[in-house]
C-alpha positions as CSV (number, residue, x, y, z in Angstrom):
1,X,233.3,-49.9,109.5
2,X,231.1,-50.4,112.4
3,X,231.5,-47.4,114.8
4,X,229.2,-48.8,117.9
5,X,229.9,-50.8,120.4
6,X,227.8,-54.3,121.2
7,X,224.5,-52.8,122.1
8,X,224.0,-50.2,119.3
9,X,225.5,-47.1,120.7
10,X,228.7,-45.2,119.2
11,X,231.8,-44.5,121.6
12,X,232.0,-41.3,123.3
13,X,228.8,-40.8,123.4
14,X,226.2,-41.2,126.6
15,X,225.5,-44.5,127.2
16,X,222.1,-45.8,126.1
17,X,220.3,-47.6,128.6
18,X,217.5,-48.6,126.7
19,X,215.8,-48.4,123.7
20,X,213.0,-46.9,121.9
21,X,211.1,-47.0,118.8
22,X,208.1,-44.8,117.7
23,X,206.1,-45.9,114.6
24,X,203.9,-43.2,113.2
25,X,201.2,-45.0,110.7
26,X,199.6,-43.4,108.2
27,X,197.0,-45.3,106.9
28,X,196.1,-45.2,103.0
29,X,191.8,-44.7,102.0
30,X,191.0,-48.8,102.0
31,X,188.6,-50.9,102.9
32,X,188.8,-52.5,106.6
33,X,191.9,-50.9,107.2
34,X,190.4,-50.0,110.8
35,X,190.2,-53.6,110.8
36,X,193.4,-54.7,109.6
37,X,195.7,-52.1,111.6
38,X,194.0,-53.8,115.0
39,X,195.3,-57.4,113.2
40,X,199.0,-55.8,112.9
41,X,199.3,-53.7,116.1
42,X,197.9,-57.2,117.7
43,X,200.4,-59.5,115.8
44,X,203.5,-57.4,116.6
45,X,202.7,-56.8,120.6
46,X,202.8,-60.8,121.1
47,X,206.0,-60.8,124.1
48,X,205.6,-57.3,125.0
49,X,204.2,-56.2,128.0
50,X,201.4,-53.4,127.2
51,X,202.4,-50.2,128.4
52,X,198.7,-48.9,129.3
53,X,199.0,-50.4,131.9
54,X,202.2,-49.3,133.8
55,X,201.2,-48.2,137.2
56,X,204.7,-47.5,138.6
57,X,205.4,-50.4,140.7
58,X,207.6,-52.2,138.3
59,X,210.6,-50.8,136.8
60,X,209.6,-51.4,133.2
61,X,213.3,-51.0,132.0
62,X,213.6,-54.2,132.8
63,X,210.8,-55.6,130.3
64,X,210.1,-55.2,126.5
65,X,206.9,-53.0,126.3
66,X,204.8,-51.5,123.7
67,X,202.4,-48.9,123.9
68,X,199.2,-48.1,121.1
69,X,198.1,-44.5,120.5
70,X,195.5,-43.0,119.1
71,X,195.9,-39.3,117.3
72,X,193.7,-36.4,119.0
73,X,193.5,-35.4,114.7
74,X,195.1,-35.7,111.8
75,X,196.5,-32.5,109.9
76,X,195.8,-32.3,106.1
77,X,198.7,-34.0,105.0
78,X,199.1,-37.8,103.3
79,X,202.8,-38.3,105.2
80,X,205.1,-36.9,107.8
81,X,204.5,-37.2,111.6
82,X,201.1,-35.2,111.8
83,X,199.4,-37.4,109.3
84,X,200.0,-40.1,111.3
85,X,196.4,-41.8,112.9
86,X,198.3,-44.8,114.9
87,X,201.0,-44.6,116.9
88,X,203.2,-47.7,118.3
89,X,205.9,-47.2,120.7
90,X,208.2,-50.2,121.3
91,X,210.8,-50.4,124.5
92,X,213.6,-52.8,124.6
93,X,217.5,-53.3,126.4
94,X,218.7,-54.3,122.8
95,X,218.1,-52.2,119.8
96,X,218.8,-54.7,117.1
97,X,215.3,-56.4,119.2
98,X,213.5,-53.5,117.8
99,X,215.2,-53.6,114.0
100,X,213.6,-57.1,114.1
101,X,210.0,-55.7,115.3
102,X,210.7,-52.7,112.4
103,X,211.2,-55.1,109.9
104,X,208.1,-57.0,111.2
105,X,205.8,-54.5,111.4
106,X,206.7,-53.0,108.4
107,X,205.7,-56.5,106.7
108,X,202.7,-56.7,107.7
109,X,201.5,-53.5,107.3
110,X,202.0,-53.4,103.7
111,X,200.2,-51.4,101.8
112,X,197.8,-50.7,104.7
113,X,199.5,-47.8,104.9
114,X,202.8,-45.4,105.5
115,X,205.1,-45.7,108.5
116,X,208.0,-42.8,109.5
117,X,209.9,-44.2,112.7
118,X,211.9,-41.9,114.6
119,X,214.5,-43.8,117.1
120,X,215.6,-43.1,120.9
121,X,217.2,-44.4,124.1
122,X,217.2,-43.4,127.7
123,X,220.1,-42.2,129.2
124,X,221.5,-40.5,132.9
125,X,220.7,-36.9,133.2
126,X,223.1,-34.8,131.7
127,X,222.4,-31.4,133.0
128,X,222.4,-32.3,137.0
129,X,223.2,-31.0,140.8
130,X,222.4,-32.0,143.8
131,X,219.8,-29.3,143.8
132,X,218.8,-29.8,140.4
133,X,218.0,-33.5,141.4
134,X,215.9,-32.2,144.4
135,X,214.0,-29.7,142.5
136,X,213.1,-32.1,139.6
137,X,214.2,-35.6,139.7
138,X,212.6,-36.1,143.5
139,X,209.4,-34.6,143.0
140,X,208.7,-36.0,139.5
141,X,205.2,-37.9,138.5
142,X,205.8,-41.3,138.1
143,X,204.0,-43.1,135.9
144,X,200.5,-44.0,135.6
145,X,198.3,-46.3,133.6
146,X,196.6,-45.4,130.7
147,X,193.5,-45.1,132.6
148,X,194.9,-42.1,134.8
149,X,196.9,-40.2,132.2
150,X,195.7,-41.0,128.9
151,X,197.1,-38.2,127.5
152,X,200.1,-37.8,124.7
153,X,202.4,-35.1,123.5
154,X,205.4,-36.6,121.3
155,X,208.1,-33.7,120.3
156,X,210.9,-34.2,118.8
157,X,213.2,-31.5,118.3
158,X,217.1,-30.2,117.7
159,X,219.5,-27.7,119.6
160,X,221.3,-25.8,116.9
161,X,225.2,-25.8,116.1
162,X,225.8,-22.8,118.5
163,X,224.2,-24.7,121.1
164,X,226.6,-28.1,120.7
165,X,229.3,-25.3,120.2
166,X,229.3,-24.4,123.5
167,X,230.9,-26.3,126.6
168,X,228.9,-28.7,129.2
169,X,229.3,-25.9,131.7
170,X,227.9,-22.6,129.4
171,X,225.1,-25.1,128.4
172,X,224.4,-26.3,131.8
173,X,223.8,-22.5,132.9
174,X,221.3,-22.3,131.0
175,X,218.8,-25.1,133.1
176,X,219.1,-23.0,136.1
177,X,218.2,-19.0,137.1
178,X,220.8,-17.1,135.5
179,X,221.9,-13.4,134.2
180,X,221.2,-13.6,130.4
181,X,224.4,-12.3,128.7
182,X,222.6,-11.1,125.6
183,X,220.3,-9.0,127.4
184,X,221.7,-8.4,131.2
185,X,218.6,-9.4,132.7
186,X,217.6,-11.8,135.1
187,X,216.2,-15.3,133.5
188,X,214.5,-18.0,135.6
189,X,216.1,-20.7,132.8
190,X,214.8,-23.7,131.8
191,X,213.9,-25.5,135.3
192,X,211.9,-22.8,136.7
193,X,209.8,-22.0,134.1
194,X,208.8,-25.6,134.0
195,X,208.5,-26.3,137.6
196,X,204.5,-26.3,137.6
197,X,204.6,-29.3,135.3
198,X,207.1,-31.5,137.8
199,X,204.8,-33.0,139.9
200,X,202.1,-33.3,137.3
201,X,203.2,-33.9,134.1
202,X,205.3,-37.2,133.1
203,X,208.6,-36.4,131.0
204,X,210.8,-38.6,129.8
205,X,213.2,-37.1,127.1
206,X,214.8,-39.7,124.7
207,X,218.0,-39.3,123.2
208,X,219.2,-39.7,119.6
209,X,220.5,-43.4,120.1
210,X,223.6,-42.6,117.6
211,X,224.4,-38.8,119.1
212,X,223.6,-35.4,118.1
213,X,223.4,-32.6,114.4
214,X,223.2,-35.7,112.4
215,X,221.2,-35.0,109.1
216,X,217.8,-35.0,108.8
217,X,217.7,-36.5,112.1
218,X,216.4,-35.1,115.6
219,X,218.3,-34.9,118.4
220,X,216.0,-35.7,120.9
221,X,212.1,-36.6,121.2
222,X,210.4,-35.1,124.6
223,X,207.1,-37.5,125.6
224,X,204.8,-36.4,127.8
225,X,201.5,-37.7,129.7
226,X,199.4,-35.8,131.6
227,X,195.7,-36.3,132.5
228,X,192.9,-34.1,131.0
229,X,192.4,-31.9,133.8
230,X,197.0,-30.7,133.3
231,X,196.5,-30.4,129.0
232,X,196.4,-26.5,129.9
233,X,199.0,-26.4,132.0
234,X,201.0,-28.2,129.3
235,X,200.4,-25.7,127.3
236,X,201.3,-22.9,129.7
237,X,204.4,-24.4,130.6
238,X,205.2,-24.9,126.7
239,X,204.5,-21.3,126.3
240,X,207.3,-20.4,129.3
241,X,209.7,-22.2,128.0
242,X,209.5,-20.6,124.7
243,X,209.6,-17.3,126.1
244,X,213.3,-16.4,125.9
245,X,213.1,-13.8,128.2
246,X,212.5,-16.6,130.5
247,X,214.2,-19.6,129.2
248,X,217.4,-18.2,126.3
249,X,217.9,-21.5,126.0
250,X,214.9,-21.7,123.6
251,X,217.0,-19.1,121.1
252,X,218.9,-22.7,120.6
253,X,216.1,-24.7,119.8
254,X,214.5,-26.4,116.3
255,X,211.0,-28.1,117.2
256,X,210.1,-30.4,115.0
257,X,205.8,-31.4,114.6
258,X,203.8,-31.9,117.8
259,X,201.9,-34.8,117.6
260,X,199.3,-35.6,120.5
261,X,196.8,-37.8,121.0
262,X,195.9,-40.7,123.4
263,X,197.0,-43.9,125.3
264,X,195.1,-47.1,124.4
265,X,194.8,-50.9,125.4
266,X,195.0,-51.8,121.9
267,X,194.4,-50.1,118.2
């Protein structure tokens, strides 16, 4: 039985504005497969505008976009996310629009190489205030072109069954300076410790499209951009956040594999 509605997403659940599709490409020890991953990454972004060059003055929700990426390095590894060389990201309102371009760019790939997709969508803020919106939302980096911020960090990641156990409210507490109940002392929660990133680091988190704890699924991917100069402060912020003295929410989160690299015109 079908249990979503016309545009892909389930009842009940946030609606999903639009779409999202990573591709992570692994690519097999051939001859000319530099070659031949340009010919596919150029077949399958024919409609789509090219996210490289999104300078902010559009409101991109309102096209279908791709995006090419380039890994920083690979691990040691012949599949999963961090083996993963090429990286395609493809926007649309409709998600059966990017089953088709799955299906297509899984064609022509072949046996070029290996492809894990994870899937996401764009939804309202769920943890908000009027302050909250102030603090983060206002002062946000928009987004830049390629040129300016050609760095990427993609995470996805989980919150564990306590955390979905709890109400909007109790999980809501934990975004803003609080009194940890575990430990009695004061936290600065999850806002705070990543205010130094607001203004110079571009977020956008990406929901599971079909809702949360489903099975060897993630429950959200985090994507960031950031020019070279703000890598470091990614990485300080990151640390922050995982410091639970800071931030207890982190006690309810499962990271999956970081995978960074870099925004290009075209593989």
């Amino acid at each position: 039985m079908n249990t979503t509605n016309g545009n892909g997403h389930p009842p009940k659940l946030g609606v999903n504005q639009t779409y999202t599709k990573f591709f992570f490409v692994t690519l097999h020890d051939q001859p000319s497969a530099g070659t031949r991953i340009r010919q596919v990454g150029s077949a399958v972004a024919r409609g789509f505008f090219n996210d490289f060059d999104a300078d902010g003055q559009r409101d991109l929700h309102m096209f279908e976009t791709i995006q090419f990426l380039l890994a920083n390095r690979t691990q040691p590894c012949r599949e999963g996310l961090l083996s993963a060389t090429h990286v395609a990201q493809v926007s649309a309102k409709y998600r059966p629009r990017l089953d088709e371009v799955d299906a297509e760019f899984r064609r022509r790939l072949g046996n070029l190489g290996s492809v894990r997709t994870l899937d996401g969508a764009v939804r309202t803020p769920r943890y908000t205030s009027a302050e909250m919106d102030d603090f983060a939302y206002r002062r946000a980096l928009g987004r830049s072109s390629g040129r300016e911020t050609p760095n990427v960090i993609i995470l996805p990641m989980s919150k564990t069954n306590e955390w979905w156990a709890m109400s909007a409210l109790e999980r809501q507490t934990y975004f803003y300076p609080h009194t940890d109940e575990r430990s009695g002392a004061p936290a600065a929660g999850h806002a705070v410790a990543a205010e130094a990133g607001v203004s110079t680091i571009f977020r956008r988190l990406y929901h599971n499209p079909d809702g949360s704890q489903r099975p060897k699924e993630y429950d959200f991917i985090t994507y960031f951009e950031c020019e070279g100069a703000h890598v470091r402060m990614f990485d300080e912020i990151r640390r922050s956040l995982r410091d639970e003295r800071q931030n207890p929410e982190w006690r309810y989160v499962i990271e999956g594999p970081e995978w960074r690299g870099r925004r290009v015109l075209k593989w």
